[in-house]
C-alpha positions, 0 to 999 in steps of 0.5 A: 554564441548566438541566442539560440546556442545561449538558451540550449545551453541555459536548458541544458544546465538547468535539467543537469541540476534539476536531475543531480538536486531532485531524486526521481521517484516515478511510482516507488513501491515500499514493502513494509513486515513485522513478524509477531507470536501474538495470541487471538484472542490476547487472554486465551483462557476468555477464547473471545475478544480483541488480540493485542495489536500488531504494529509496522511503524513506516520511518519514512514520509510517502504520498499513498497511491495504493496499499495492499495488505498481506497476512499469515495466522493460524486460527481453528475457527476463521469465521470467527474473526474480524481484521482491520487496518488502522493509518496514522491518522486513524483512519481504519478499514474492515477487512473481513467480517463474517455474519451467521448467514455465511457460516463455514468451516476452516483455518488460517490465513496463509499469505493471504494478501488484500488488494482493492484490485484483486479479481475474487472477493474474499467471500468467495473463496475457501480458508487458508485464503492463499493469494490475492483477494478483495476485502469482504466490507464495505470499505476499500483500501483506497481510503488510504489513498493520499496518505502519508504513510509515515507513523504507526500502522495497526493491524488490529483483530476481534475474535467474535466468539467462544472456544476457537483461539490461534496465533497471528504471525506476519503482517505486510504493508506493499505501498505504491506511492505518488510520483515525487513533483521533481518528476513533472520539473525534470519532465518539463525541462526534457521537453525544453531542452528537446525542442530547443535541440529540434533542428531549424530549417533553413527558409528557402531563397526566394 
C-alpha cells in the first residue's frame, strides 16, 4: 500500500467512525404541547388577575435556533389579555398586550401560533387569530434564541379587567435547534476523504 492508498484508507476509517460515534442533528425541529383546563383568571369569582401557569417541561438539552409558540383559549373578551412565555433561565417575552387605544371586540385564541417570521403582526389581525402571526410588543422570540431549551417553560396570562373570564387549553412550543458540532466534524472528514479519493493525473512524459 503506497502513501496515498495509506492516507485514503486512514480517511476513510475516521469519517466511518466519526459517523457511527456523533449522531447528525442538522437543523431538528422539537414539538413540545400540554394540554391544560385552566381558568383565566385562576379565581373567576374576581373576573381579574393572573390565571395559574401552564408548564411544558422539555427533558431534553437542545441549542434554541428558533422557537414558535402556538396557543388555543376561549376567552369572552381577548383584549383583556396579556400572554408571555417565560425559558428556564427566566428570560420572559410579551406576546400580546393591548392598550385602551386599540379597543376591540372578540373571542378566543384558535390555533393561534406566534412566530417572529410571520408576515402579519397580531395587531393586525381580527380574534380567533387562527394561523401564524408576529408577537404585538416589543420583544422578539429571538431572545430565546441560543438557549437551552431543557427545563420548565411557563406560558403565563394576566386578565386586565373585570367581567369577562374563559378557559386556556393548549399550549406548544415548535424548536428548530443548532446543528450539533458533529455535523461540521463529519463534513470536514467528507472533504478529506473527497480530495483524497479526486483522481491524479498522470505528468506528461517529456
Amino acid at each position: 500500500m503506497d502513501t496515498r492508498s495509506r492516507a485514503q484508507w486512514i480517511v476513510a476509517v475516521l469519517l466511518g467512525v466519526g459517523a457511527m460515534s456523533f449522531p447528525v442533528f442538522a437543523n431538528e425541529v422539537y414539538t413540545y404541547s400540554g394540554d391544560f383546563n385552566l381558568q383565566i383568571p385562576a379565581e373567576p369569582d374576581t373576573s381579574k388577575g393572573w390565571m395559574a401557569d401552564a408548564v411544558i417541561e422539555i427533558d431534553q438539552h437542545v441549542t434554541i435556533l428558533d422557537l414558535d409558540v402556538g396557543i388555543t383559549l376561549t376567552h369572552s373578551s381577548v383584549f383583556d389579555l396579556q400572554i408571555s412565555l417565560q425559558s428556564p433561565d427566566g428570560t420572559t417575552v410579551l406576546l400580546n398586550k393591548y392598550d385602551f387605544s386599540e379597543f376591540f371586540e372578540g373571542e378566543d385564541y384558535s390555533q393561534t401560533i406566534f412566530d417572529d417570521e410571520a408576515q402579519t403582526p397580531i395587531s393586525q389581525a381580527q380574534p380567533p387569530f387562527t394561523g401564524r402571526f408576529r408577537p404585538n410588543s416589543s420583544d422578539s422570540l429571538e431572545l430565546f434564541d441560543g438557549q437551552d431549551a431543557y427545563g420548565p417553560w411557563h406560558l403565563q396570562i394576566y386578565d386586565a379587567y373585570h367581567y369577562d373570564t374563559g378557559t386556556f387549553e393548549n399550549f406548544e412550543l415548535t424548536i428548530t435547534t443548532v446543528p450539533e458540532p458533529a455535523t461540521v466534524v463529519l463534513l470536514v472528514l467528507g472533504t478529506g476523504l473527497a480530495a483524497l479519493l479526486r483522481p491524479r493525473r498522470n505528468p506528461k512524459n517529456i
